[in-house]
C-alpha atoms as an extended CHARMM CRD file, in Angstrom:
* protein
*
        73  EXT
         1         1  UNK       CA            -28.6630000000      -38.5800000000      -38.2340000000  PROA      1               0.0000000000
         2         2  UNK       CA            -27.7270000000      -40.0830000000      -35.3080000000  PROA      2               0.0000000000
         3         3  UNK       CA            -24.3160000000      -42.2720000000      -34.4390000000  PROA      3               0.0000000000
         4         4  UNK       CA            -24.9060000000      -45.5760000000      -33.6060000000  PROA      4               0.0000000000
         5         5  UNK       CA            -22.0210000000      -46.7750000000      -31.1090000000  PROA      5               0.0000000000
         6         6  UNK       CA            -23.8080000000      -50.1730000000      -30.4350000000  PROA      6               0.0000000000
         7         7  UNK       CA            -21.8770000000      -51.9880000000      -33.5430000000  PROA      7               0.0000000000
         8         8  UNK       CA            -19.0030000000      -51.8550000000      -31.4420000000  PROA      8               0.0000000000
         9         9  UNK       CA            -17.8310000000      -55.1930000000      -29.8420000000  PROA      9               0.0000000000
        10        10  UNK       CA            -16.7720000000      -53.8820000000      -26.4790000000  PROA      10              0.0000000000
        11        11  UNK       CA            -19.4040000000      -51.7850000000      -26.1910000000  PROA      11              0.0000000000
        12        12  UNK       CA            -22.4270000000      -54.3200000000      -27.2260000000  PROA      12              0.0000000000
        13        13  UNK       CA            -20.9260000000      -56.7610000000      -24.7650000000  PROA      13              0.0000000000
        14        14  UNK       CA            -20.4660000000      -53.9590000000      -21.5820000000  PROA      14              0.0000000000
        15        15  UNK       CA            -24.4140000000      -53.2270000000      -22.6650000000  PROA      15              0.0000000000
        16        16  UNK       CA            -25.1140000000      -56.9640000000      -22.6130000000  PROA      16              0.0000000000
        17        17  UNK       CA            -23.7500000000      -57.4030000000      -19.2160000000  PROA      17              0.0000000000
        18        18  UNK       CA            -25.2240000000      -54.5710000000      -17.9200000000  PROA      18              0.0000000000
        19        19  UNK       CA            -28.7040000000      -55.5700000000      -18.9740000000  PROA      19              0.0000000000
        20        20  UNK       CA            -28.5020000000      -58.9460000000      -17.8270000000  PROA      20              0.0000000000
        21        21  UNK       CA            -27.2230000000      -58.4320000000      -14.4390000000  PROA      21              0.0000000000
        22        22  UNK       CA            -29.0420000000      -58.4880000000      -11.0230000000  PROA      22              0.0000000000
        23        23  UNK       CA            -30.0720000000      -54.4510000000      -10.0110000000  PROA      23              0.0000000000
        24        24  UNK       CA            -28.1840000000      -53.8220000000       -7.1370000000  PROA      24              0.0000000000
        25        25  UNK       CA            -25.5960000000      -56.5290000000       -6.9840000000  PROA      25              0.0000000000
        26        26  UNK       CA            -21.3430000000      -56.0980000000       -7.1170000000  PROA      26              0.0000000000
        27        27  UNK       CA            -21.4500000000      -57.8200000000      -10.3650000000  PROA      27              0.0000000000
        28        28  UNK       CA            -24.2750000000      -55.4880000000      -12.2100000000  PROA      28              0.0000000000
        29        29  UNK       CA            -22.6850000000      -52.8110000000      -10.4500000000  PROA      29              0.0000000000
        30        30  UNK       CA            -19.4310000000      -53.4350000000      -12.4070000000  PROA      30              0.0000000000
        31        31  UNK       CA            -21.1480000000      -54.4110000000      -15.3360000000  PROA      31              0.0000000000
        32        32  UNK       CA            -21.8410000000      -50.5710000000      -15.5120000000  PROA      32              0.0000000000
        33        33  UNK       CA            -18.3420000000      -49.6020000000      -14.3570000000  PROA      33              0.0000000000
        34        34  UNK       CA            -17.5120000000      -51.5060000000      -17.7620000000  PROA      34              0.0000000000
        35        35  UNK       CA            -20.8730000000      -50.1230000000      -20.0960000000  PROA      35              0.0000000000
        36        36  UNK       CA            -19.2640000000      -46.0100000000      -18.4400000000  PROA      36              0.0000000000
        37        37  UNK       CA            -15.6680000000      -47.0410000000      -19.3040000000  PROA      37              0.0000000000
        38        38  UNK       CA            -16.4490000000      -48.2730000000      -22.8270000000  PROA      38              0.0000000000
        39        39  UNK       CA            -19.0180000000      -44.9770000000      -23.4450000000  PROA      39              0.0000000000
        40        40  UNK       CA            -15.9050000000      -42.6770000000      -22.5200000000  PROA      40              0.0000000000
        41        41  UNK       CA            -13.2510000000      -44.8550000000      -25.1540000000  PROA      41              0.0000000000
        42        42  UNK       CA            -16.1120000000      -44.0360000000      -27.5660000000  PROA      42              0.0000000000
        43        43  UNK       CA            -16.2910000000      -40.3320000000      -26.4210000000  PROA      43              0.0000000000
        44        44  UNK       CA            -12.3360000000      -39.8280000000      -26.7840000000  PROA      44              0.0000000000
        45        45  UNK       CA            -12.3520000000      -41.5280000000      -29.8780000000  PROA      45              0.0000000000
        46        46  UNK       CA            -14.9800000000      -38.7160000000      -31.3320000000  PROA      46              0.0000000000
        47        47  UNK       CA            -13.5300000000      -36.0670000000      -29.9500000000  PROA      47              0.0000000000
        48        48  UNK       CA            -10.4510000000      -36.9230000000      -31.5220000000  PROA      48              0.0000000000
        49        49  UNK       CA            -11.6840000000      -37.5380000000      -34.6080000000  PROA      49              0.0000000000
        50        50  UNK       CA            -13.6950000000      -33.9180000000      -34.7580000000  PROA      50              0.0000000000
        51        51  UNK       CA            -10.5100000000      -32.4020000000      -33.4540000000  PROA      51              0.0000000000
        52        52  UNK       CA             -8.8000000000      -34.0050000000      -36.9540000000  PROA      52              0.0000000000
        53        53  UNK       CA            -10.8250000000      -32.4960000000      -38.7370000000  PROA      53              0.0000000000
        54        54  UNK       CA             -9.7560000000      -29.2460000000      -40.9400000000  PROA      54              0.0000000000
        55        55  UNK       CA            -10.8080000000      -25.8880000000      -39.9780000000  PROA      55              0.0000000000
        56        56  UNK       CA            -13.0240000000      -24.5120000000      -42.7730000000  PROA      56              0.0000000000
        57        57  UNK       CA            -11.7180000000      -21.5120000000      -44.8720000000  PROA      57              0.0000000000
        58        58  UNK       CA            -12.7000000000      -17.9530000000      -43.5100000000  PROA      58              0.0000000000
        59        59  UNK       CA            -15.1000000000      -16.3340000000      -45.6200000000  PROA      59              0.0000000000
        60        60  UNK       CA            -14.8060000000      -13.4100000000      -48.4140000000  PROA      60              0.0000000000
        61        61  UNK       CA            -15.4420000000       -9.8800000000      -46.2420000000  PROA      61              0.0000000000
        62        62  UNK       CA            -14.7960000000       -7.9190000000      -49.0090000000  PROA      62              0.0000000000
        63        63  UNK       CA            -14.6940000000       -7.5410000000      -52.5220000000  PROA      63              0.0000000000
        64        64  UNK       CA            -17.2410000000       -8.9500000000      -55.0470000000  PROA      64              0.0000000000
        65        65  UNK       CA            -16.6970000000      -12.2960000000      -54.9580000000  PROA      65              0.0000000000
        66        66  UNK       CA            -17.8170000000      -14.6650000000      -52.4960000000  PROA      66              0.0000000000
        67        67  UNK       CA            -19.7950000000      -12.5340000000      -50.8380000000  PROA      67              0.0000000000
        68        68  UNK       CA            -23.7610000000      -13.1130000000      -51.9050000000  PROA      68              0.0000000000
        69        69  UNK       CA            -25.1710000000      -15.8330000000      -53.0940000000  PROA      69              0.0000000000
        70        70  UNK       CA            -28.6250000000      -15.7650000000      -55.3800000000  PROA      70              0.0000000000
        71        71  UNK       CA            -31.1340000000      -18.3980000000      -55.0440000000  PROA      71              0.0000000000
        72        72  UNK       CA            -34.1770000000      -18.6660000000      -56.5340000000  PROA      72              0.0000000000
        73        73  UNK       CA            -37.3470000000      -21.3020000000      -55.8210000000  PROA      73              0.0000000000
């Protein structure tokens, strides 16, 4: 399942602008200056969010418990 960061205002307008501007022009070339800097919010904002994230439980290395697991088809 992939995240789709397109519902995001600022970035579905820096993609707008991007895709509507001249290639090789000052203004298209900022229009991706904007589309970069709105990609990297949404990277930072990830990263923080996995970072938030609890750190799973360390698993049983000894004893009888928690240590195998059955399944069966």
């Amino acid at each position: 399942m992939g995240m789709n960061i397109t519902n995001t205002p600022s970035v579905a307008a820096a993609v707008s602008s991007a895709s509507n501007g001249t290639p090789g022009t000052a203004a298209n070339a900022a229009s991706l200056l904007v589309l970069r800097k709105a990609l990297d919010t949404q990277e930072a904002g990830a990263a923080a969010l996995l970072a938030a994230l609890p750190q799973p439980t360390a698993l049983a290395t000894e004893g009888s418990l928690g240590r195998n697991l059955n399944t069966y088809a």
